[in-house]
PDB file of N, CA, C and O in Angstrom:
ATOM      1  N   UNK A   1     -11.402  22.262  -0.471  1.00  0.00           N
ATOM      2  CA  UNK A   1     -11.591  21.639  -1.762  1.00  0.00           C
ATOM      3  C   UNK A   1     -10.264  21.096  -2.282  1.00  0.00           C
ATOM      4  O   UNK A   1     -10.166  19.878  -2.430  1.00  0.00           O
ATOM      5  N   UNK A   2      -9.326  21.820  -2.548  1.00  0.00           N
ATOM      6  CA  UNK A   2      -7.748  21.933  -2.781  1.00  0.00           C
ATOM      7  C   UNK A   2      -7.217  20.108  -2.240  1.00  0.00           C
ATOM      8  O   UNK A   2      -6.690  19.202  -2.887  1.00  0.00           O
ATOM      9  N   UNK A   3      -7.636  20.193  -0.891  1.00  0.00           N
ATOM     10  CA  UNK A   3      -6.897  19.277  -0.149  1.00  0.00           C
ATOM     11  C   UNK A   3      -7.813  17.866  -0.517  1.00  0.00           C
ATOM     12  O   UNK A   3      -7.240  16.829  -0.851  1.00  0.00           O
ATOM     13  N   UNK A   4      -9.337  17.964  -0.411  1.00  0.00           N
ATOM     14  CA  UNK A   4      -9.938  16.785  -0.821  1.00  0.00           C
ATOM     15  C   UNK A   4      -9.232  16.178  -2.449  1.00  0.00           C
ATOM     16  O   UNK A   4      -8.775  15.070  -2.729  1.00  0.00           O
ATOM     17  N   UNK A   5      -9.334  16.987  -2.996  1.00  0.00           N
ATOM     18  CA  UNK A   5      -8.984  16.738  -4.638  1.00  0.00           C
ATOM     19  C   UNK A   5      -7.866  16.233  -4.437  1.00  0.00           C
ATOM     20  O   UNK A   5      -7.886  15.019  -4.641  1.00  0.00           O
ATOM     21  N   UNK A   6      -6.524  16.774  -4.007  1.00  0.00           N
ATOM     22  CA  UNK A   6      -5.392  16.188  -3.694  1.00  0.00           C
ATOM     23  C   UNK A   6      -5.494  14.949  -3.125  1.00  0.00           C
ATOM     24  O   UNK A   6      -4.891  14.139  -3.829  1.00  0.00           O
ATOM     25  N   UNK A   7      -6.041  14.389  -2.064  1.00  0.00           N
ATOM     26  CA  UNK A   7      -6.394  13.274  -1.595  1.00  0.00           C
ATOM     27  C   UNK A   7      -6.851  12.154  -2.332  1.00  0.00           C
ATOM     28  O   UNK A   7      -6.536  10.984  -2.115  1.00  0.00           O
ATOM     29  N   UNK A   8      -7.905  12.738  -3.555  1.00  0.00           N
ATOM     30  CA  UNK A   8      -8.519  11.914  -4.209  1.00  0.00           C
ATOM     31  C   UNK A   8      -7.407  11.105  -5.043  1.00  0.00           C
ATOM     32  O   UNK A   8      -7.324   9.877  -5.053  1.00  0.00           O
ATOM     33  N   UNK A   9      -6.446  12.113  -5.841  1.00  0.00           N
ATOM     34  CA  UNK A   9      -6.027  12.365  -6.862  1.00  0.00           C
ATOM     35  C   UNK A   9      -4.521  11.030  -6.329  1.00  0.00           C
ATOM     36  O   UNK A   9      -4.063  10.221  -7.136  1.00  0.00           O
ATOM     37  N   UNK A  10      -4.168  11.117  -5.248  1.00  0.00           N
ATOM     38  CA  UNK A  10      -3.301  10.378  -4.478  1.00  0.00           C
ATOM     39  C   UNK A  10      -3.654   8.873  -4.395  1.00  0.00           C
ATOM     40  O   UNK A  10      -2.931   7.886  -4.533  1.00  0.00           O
ATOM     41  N   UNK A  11      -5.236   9.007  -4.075  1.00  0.00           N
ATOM     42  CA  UNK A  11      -5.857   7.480  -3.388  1.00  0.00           C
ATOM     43  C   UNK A  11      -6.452   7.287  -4.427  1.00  0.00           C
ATOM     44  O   UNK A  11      -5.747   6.610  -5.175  1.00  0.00           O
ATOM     45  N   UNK A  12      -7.570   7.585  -4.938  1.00  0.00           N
ATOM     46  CA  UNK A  12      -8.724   7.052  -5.228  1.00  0.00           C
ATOM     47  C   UNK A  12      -8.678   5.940  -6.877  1.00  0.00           C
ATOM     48  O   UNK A  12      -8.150   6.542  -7.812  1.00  0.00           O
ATOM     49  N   UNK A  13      -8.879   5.340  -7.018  1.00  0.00           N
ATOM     50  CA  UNK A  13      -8.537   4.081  -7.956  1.00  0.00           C
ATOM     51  C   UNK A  13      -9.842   4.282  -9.069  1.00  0.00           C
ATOM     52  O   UNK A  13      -9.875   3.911 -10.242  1.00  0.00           O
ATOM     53  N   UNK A  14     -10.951   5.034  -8.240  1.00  0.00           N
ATOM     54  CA  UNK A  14     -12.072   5.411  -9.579  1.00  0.00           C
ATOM     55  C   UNK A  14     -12.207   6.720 -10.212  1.00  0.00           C
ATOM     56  O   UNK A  14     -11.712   7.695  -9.648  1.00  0.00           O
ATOM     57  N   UNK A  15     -12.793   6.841 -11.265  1.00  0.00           N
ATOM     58  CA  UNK A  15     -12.659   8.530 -11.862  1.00  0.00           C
ATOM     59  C   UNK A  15     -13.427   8.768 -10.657  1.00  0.00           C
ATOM     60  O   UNK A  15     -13.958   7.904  -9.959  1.00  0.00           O
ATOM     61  N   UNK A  16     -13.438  10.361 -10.430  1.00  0.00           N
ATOM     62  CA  UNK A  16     -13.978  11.059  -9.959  1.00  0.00           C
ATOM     63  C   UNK A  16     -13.974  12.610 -10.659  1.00  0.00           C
ATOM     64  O   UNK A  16     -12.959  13.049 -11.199  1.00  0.00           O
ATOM     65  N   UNK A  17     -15.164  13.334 -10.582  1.00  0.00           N
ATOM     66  CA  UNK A  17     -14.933  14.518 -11.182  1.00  0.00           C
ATOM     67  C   UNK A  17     -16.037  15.555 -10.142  1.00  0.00           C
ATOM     68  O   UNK A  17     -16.783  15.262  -9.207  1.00  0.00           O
ATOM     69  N   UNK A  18     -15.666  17.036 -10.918  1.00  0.00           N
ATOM     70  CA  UNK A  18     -16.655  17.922 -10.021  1.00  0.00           C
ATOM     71  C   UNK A  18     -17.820  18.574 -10.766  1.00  0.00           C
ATOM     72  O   UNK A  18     -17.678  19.341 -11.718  1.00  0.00           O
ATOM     73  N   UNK A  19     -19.015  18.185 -10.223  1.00  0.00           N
ATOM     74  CA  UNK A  19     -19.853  18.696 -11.401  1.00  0.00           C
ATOM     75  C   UNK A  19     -20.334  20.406 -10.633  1.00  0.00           C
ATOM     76  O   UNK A  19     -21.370  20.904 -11.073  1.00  0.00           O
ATOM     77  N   UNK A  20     -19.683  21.061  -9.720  1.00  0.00           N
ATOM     78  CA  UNK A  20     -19.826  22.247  -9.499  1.00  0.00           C
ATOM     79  C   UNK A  20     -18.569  22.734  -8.363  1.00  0.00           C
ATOM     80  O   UNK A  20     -17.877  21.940  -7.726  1.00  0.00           O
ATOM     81  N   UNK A  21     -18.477  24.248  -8.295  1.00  0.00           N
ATOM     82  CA  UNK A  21     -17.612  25.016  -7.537  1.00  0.00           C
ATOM     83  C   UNK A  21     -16.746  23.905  -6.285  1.00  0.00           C
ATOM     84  O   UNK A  21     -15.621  23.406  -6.311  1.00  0.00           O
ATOM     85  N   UNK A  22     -18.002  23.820  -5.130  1.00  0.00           N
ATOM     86  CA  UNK A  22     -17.987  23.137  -4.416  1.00  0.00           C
ATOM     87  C   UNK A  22     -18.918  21.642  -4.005  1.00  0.00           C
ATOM     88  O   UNK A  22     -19.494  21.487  -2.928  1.00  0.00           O
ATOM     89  N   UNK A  23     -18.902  20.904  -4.830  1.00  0.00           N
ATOM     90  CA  UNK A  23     -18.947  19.425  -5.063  1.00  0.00           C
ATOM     91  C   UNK A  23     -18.413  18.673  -5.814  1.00  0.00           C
ATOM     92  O   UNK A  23     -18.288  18.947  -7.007  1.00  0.00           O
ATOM     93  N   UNK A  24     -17.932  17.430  -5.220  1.00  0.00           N
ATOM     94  CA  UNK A  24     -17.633  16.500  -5.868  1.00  0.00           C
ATOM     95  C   UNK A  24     -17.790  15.236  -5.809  1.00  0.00           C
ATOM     96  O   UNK A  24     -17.982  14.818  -4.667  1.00  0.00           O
ATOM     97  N   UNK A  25     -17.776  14.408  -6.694  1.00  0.00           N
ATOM     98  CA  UNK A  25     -18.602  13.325  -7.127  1.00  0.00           C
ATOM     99  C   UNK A  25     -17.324  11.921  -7.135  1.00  0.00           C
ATOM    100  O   UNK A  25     -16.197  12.056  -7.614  1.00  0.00           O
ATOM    101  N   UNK A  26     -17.731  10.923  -6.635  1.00  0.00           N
ATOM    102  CA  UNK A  26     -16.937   9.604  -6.946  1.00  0.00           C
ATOM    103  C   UNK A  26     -18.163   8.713  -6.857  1.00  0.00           C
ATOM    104  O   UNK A  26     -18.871   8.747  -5.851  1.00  0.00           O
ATOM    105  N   UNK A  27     -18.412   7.973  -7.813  1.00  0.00           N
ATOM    106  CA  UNK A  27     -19.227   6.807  -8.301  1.00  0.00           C
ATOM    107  C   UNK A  27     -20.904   7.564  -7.763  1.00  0.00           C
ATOM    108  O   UNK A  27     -21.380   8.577  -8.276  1.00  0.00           O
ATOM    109  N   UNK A  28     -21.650   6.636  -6.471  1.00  0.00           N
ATOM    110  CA  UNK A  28     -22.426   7.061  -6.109  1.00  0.00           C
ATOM    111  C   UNK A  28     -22.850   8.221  -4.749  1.00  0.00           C
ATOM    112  O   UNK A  28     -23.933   8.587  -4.293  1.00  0.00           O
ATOM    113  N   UNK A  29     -21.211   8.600  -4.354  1.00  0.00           N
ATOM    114  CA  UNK A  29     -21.285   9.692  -3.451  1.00  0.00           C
ATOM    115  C   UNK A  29     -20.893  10.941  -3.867  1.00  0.00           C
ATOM    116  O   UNK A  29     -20.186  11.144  -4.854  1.00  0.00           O
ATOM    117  N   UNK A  30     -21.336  11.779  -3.136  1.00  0.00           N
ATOM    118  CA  UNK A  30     -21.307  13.379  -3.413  1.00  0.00           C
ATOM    119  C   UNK A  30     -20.857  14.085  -2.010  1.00  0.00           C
ATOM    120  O   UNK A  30     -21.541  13.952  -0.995  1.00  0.00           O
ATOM    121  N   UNK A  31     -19.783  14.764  -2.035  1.00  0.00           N
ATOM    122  CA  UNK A  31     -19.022  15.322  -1.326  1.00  0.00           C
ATOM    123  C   UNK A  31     -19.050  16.964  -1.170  1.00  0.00           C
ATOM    124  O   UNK A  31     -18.743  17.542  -2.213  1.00  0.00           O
ATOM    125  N   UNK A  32     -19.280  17.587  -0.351  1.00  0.00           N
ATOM    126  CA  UNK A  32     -19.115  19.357  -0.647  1.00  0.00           C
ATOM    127  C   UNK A  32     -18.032  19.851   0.839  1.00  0.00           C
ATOM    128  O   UNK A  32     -18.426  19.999   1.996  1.00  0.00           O
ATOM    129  N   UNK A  33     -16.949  19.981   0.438  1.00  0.00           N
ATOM    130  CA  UNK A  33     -16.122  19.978   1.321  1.00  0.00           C
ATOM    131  C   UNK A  33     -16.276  21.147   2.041  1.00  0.00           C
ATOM    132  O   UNK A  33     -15.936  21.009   3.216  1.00  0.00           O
ATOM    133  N   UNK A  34     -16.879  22.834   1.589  1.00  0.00           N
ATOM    134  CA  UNK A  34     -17.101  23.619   2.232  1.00  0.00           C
ATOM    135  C   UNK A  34     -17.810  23.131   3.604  1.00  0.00           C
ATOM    136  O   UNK A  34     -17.698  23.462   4.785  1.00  0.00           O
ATOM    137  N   UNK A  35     -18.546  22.242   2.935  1.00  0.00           N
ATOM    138  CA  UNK A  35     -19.637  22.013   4.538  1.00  0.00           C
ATOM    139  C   UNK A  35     -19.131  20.555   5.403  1.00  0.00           C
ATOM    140  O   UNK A  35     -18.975  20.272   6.591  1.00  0.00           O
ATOM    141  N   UNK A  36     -19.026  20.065   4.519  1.00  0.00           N
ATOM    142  CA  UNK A  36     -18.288  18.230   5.179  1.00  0.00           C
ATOM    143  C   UNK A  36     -19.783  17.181   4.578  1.00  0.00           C
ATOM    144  O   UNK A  36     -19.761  15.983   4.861  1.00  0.00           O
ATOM    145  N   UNK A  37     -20.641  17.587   4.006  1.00  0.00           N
ATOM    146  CA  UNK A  37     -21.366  16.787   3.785  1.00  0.00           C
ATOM    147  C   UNK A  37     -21.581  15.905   2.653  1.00  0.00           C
ATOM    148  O   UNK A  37     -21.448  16.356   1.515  1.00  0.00           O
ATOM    149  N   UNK A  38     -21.798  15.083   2.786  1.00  0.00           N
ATOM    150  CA  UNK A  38     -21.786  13.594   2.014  1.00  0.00           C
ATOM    151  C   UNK A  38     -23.136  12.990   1.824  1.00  0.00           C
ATOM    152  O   UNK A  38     -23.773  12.727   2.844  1.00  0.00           O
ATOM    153  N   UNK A  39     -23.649  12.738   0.683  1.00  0.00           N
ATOM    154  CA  UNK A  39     -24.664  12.353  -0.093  1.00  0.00           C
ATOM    155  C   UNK A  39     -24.730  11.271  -0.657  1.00  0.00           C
ATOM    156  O   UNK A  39     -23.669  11.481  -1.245  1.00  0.00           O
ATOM    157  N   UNK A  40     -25.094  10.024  -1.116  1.00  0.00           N
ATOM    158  CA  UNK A  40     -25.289   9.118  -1.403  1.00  0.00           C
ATOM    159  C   UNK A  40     -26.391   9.088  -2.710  1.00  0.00           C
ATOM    160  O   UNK A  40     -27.535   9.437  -2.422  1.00  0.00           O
ATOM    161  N   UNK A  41     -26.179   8.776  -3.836  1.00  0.00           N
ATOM    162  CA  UNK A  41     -27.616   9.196  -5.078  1.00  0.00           C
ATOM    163  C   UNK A  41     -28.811   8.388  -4.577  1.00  0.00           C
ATOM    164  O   UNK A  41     -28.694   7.402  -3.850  1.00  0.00           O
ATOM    165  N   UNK A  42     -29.885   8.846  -4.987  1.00  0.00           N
ATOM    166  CA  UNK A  42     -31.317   8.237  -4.535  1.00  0.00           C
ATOM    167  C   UNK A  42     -31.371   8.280  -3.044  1.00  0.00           C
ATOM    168  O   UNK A  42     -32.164   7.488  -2.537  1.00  0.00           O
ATOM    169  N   UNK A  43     -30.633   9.105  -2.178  1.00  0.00           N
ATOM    170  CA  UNK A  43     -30.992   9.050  -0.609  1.00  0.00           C
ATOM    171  C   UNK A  43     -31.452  10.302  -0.419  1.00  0.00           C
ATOM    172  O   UNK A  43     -30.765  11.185  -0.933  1.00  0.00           O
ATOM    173  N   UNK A  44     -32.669  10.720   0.325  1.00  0.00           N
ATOM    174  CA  UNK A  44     -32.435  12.119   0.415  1.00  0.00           C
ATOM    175  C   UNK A  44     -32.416  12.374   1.509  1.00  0.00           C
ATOM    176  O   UNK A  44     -33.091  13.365   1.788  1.00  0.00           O
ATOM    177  N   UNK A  45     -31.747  11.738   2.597  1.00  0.00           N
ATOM    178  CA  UNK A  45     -31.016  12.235   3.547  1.00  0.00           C
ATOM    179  C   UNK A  45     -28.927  12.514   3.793  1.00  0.00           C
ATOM    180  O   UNK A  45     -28.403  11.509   3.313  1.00  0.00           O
ATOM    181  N   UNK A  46     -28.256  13.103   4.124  1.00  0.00           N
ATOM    182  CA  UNK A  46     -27.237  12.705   3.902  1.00  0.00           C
ATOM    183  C   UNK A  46     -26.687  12.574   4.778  1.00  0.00           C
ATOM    184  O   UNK A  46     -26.919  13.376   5.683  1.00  0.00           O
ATOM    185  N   UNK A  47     -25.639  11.484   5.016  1.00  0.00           N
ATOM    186  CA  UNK A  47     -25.134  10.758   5.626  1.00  0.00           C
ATOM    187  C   UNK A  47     -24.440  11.594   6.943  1.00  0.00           C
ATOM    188  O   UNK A  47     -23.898  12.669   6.686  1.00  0.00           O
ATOM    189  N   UNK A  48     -24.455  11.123   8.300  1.00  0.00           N
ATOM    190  CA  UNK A  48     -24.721  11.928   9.526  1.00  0.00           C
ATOM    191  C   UNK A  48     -23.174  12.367   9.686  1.00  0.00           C
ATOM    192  O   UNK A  48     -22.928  13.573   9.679  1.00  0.00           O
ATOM    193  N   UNK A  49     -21.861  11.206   9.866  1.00  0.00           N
ATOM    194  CA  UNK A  49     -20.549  11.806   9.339  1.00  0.00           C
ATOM    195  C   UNK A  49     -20.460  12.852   8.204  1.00  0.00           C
ATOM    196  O   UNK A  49     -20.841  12.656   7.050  1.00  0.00           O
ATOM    197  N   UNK A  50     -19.853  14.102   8.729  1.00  0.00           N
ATOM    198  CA  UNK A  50     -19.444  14.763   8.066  1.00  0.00           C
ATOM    199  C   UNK A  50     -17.420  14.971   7.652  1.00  0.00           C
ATOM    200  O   UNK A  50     -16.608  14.256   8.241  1.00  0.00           O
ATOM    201  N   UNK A  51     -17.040  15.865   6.765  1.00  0.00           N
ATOM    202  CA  UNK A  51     -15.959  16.086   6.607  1.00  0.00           C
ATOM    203  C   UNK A  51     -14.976  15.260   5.732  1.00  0.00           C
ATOM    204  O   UNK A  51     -15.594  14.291   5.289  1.00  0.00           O
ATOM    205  N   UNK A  52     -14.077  15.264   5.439  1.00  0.00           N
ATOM    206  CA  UNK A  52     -13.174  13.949   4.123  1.00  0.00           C
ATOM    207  C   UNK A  52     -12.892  12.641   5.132  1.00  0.00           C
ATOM    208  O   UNK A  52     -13.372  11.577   4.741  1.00  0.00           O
ATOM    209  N   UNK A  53     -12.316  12.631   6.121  1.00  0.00           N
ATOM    210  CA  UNK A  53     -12.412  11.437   6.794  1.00  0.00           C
ATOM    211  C   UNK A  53     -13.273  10.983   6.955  1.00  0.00           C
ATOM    212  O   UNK A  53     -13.013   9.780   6.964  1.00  0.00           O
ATOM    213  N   UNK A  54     -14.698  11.186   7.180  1.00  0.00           N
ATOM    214  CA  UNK A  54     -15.870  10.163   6.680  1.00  0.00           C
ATOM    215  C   UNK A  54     -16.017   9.515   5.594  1.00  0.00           C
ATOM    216  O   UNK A  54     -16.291   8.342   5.342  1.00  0.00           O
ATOM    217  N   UNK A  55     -15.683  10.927   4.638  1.00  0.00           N
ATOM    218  CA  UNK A  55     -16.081  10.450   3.294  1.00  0.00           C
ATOM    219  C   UNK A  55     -14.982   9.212   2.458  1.00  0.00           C
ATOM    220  O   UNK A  55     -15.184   8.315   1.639  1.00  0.00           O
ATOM    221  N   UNK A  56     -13.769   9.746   3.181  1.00  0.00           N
ATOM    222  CA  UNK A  56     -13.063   8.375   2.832  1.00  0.00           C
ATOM    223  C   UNK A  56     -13.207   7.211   3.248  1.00  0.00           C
ATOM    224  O   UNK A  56     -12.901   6.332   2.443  1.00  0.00           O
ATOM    225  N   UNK A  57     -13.611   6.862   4.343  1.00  0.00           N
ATOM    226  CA  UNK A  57     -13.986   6.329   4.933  1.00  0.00           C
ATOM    227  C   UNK A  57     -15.115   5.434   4.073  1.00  0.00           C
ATOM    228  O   UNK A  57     -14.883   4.265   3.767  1.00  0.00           O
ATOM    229  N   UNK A  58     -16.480   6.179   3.685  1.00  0.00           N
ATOM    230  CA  UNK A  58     -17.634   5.514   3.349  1.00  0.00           C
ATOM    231  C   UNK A  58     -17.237   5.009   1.682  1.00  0.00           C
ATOM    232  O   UNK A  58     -18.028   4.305   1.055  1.00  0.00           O
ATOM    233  N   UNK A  59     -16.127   5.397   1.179  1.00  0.00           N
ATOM    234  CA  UNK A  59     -15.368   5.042   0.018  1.00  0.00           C
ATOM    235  C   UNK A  59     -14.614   4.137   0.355  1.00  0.00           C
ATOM    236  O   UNK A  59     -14.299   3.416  -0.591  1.00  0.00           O
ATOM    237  N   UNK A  60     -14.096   3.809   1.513  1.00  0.00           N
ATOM    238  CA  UNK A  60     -13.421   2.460   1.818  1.00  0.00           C
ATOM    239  C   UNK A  60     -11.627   2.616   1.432  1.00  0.00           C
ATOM    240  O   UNK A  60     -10.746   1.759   1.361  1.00  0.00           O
ATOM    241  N   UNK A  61     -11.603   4.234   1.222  1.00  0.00           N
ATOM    242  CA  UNK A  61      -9.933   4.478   1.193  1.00  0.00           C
ATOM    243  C   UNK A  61      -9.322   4.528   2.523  1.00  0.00           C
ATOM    244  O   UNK A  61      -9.814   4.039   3.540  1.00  0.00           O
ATOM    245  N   UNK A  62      -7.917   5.324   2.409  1.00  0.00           N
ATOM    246  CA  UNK A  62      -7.549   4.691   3.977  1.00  0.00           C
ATOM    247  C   UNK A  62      -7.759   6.239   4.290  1.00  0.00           C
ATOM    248  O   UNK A  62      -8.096   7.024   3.404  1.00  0.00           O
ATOM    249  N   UNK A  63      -7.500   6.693   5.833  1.00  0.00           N
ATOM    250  CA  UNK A  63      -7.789   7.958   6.433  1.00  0.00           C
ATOM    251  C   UNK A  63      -6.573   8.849   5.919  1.00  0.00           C
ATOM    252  O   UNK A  63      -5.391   8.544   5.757  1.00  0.00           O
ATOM    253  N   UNK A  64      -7.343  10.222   5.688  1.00  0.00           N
ATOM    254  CA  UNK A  64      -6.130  10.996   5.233  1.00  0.00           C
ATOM    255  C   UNK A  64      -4.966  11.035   6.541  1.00  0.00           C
ATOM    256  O   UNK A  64      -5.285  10.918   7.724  1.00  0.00           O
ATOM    257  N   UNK A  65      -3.631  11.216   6.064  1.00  0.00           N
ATOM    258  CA  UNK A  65      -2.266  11.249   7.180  1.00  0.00           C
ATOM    259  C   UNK A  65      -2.133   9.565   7.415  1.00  0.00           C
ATOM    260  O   UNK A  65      -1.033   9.113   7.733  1.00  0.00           O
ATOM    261  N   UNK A  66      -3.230   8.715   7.254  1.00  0.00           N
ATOM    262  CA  UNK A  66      -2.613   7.607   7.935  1.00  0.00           C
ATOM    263  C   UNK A  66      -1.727   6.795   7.075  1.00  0.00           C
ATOM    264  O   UNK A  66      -1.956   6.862   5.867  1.00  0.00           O
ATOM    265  N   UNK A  67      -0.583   5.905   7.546  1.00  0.00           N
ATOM    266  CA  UNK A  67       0.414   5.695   6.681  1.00  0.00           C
ATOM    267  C   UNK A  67       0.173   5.035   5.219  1.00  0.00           C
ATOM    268  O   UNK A  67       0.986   4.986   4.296  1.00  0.00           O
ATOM    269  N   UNK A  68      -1.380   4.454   5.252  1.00  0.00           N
ATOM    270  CA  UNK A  68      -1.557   4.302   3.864  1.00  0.00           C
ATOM    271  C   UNK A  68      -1.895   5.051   2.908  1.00  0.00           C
ATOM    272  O   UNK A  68      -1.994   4.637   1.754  1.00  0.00           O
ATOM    273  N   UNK A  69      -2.177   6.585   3.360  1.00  0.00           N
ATOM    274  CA  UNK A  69      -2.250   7.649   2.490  1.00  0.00           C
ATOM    275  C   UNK A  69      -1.385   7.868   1.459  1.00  0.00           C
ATOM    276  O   UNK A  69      -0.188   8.096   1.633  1.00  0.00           O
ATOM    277  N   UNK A  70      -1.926   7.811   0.387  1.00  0.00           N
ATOM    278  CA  UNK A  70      -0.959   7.678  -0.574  1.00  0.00           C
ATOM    279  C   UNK A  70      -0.417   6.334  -1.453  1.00  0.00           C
ATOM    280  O   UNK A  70       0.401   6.523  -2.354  1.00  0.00           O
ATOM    281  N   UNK A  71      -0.749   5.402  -1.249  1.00  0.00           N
ATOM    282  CA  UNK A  71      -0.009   4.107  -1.068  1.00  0.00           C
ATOM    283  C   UNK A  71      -0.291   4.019  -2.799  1.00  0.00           C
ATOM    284  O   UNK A  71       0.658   3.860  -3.566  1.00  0.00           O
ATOM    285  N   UNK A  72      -1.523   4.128  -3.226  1.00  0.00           N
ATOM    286  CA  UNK A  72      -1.577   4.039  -4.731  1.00  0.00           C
ATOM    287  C   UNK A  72      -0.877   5.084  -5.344  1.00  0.00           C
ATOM    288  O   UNK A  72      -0.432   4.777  -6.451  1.00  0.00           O
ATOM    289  N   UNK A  73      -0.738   5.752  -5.124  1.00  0.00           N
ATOM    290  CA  UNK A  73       0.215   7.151  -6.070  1.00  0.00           C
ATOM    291  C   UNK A  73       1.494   6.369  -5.771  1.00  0.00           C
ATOM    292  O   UNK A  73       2.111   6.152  -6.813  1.00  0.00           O
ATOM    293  N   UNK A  74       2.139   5.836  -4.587  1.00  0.00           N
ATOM    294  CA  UNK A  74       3.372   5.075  -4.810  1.00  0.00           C
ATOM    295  C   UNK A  74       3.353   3.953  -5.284  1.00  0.00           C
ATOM    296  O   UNK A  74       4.423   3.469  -5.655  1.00  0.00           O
ATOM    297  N   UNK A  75       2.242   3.271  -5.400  1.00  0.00           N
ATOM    298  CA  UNK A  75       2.647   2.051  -6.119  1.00  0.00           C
ATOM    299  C   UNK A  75       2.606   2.485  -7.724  1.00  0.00           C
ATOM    300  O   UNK A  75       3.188   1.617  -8.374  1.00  0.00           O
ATOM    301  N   UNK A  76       2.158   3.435  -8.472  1.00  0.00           N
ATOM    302  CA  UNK A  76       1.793   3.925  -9.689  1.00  0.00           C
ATOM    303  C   UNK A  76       3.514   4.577  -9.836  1.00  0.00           C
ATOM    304  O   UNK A  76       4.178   4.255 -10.821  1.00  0.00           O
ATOM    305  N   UNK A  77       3.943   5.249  -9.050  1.00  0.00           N
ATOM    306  CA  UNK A  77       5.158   5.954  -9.473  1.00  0.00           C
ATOM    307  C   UNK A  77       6.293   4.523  -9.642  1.00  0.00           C
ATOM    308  O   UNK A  77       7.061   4.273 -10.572  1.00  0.00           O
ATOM    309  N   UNK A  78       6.103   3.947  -8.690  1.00  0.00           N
ATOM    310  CA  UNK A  78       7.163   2.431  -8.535  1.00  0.00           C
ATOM    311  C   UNK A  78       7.196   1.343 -10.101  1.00  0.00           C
ATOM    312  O   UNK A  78       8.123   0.756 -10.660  1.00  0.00           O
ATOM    313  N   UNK A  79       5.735   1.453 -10.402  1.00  0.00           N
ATOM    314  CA  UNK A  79       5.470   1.042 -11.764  1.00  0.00           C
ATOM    315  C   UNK A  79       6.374   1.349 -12.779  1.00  0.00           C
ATOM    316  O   UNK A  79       6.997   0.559 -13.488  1.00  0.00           O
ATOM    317  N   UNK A  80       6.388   2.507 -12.784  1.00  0.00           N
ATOM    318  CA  UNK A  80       6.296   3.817 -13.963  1.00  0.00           C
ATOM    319  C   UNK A  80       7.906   3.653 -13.967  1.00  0.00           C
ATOM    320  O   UNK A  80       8.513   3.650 -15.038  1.00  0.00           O
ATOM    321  N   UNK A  81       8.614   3.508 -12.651  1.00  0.00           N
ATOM    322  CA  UNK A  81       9.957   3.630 -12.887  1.00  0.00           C
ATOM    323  C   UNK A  81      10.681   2.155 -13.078  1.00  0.00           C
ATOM    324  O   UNK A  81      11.864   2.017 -13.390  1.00  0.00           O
ATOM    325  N   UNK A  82       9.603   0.912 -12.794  1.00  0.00           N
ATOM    326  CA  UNK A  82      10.210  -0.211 -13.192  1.00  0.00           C
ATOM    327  C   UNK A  82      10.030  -0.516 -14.710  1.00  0.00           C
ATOM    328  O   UNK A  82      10.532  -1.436 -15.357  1.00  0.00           O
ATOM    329  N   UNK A  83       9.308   0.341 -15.067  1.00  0.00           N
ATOM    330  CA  UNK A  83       8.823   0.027 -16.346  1.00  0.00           C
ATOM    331  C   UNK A  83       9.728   1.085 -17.424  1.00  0.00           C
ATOM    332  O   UNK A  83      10.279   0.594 -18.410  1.00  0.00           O
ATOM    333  N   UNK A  84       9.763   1.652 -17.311  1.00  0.00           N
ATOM    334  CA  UNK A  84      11.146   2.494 -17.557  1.00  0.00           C
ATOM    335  C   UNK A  84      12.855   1.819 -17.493  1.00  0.00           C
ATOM    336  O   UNK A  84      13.685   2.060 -18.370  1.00  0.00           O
ATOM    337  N   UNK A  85      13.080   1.104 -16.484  1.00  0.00           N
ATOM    338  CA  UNK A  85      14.204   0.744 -16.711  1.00  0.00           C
ATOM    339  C   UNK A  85      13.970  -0.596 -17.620  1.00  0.00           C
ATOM    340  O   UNK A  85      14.988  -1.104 -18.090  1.00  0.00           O
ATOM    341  N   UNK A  86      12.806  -1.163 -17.882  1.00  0.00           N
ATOM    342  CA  UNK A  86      12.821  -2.622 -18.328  1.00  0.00           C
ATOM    343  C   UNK A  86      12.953  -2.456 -20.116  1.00  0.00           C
ATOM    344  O   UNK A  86      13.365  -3.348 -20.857  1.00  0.00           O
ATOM    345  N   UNK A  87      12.431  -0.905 -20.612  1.00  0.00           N
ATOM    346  CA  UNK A  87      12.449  -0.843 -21.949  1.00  0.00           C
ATOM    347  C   UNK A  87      13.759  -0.100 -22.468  1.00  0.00           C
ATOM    348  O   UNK A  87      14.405   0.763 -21.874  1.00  0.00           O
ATOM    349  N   UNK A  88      14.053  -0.810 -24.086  1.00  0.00           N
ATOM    350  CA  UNK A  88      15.369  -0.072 -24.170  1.00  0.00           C
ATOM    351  C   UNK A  88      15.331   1.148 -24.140  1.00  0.00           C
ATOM    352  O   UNK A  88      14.243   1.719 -24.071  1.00  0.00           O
ATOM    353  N   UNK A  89      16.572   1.875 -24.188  1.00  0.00           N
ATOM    354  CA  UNK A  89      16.571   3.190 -24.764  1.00  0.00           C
ATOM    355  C   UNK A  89      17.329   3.652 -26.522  1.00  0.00           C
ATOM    356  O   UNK A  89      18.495   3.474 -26.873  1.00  0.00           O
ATOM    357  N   UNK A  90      16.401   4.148 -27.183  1.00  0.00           N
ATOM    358  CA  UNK A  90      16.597   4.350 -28.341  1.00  0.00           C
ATOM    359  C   UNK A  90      17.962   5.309 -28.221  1.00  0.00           C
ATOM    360  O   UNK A  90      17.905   6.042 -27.234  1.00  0.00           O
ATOM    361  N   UNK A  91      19.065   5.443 -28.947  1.00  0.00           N
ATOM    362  CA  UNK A  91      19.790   5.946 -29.301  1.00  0.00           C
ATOM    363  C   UNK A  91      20.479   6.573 -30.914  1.00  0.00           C
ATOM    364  O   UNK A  91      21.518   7.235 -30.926  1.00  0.00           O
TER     365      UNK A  91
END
């Protein structure tokens, strides 16, 4: 769970939240990392990939470890610090 959330929290560009222990939710998929399974709303089958690399995957983020992991948390920190040097500082 720990590590999906972290992942999310790194990549993912939409809210996402957990509506129990072990599930969690981004737009129309549902994730339960204890098991690897992935749900889709109004399907009631769930999707035959299991585990977070599917699920990132069927979210269209990049694979966890691969070098774009992460890439939005660095472009958000790169922001944050250009935007910082561009405003004065009150003294």
């Amino acid at each position: 769970m720990t590590k999906a959330l972290r992942y999310l929290v790194r990549n993912s560009p939409t809210y996402f939240h957990r509506p129990g222990a072990v599930h969690i939710k981004v737009g129309l998929y549902n994730f339960y990392p204890t098991t690897g399974r992935i749900h889709r709303d109004n399907d009631p089958v769930c999707l035959p990939e299991r585990g977070l690399a599917a699920f990132t995957n069927a979210l269209g983020l990049p694979a966890p470890g691969s070098p774009r992991d992460g890439e939005r948390d660095r472009q958000l920190r790169a922001a944050r610090v250009a935007q910082s040097k561009t405003q004065p500082v009150d003294r």
